[in-house]
KEMARTI-522845 format. One record per residue (C-alpha): x, y, z. Coordinates in Angstrom, 2 decimals, m for minus. Example, Ala and Ser with C-alpha at 12.3 -4.5 7.8 and 13.67 -1.06 7.14 Angstrom:
residues 2
<bami <12.30; m4.50; 7.80>>
<bami <13.67; m1.06; 7.14>>
This chain:
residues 60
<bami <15.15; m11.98; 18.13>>
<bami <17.24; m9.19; 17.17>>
<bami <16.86; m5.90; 15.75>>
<bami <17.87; m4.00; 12.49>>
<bami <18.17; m0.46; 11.08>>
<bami <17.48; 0.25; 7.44>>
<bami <17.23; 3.33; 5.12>>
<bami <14.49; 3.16; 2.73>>
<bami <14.28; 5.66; m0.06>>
<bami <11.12; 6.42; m2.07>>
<bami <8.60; 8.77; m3.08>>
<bami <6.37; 10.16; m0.44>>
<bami <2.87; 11.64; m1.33>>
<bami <2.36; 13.98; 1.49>>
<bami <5.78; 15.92; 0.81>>
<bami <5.56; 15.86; m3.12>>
<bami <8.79; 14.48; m3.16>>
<bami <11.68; 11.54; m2.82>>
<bami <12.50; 10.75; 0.95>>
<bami <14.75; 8.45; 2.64>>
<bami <13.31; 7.39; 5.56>>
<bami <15.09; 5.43; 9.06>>
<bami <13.39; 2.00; 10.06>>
<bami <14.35; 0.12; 12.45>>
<bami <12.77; m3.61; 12.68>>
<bami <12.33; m6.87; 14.59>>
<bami <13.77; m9.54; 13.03>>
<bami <12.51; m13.14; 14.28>>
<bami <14.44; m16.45; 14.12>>
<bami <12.57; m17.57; 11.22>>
<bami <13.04; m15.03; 9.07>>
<bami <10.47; m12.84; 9.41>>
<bami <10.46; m9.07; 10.36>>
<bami <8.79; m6.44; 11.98>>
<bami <8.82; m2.66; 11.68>>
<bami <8.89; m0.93; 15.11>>
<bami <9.89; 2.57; 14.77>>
<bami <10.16; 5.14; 11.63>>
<bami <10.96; 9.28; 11.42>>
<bami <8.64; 10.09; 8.97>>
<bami <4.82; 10.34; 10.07>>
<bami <3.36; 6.89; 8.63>>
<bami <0.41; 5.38; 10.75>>
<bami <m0.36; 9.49; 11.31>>
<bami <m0.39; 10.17; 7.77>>
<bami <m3.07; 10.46; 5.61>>
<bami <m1.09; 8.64; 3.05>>
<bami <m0.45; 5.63; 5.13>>
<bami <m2.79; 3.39; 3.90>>
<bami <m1.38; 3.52; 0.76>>
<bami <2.49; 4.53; 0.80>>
<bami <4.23; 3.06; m1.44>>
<bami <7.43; 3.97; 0.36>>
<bami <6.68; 1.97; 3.69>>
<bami <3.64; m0.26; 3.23>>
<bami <6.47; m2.70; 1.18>>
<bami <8.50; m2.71; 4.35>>
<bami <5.68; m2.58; 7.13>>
<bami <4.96; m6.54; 6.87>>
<bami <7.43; m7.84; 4.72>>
C-alpha cells in the first residue's frame, strides 16, 4: 500500500462557491483507493451526503 495526495477542485454547496480541496488517499495493490484525510469539513458537513465535489473521490 502506499499513499497519495491530490487536489480536487469543484463546487461546494455550503460555501456558495468553487473550492479546491487537499486529499490525501490509500492506494491498494490492486488498484483501488481510499480517502483518508481532507481540509474541508466533509463527513461534518451537512452537504456531505451529497457533494458533488468529494463523494466522486470518497470510494472511487
Amino acid at each position: 500500500m502506499q499513499e497519495t495526495e491530490e487536489f480536487l477542485s469543484g463546487f461546494c454547496k455550503r460555501q456558495n462557491q468553487t473550492r479546491t480541496v487537499f486529499c490525501e488517499f490509500e492506494v491498494y495493490d490492486d488498484g483501488s483507493r481510499k480517502l483518508v484525510s481532507w481540509d474541508c469539513d466533509f463527513g461534518k458537513c451537512e452537504h456531505s451526503r451529497d457533494c458533488q465535489l468529494m463523494n466522486a473521490q470518497r470510494n472511487s
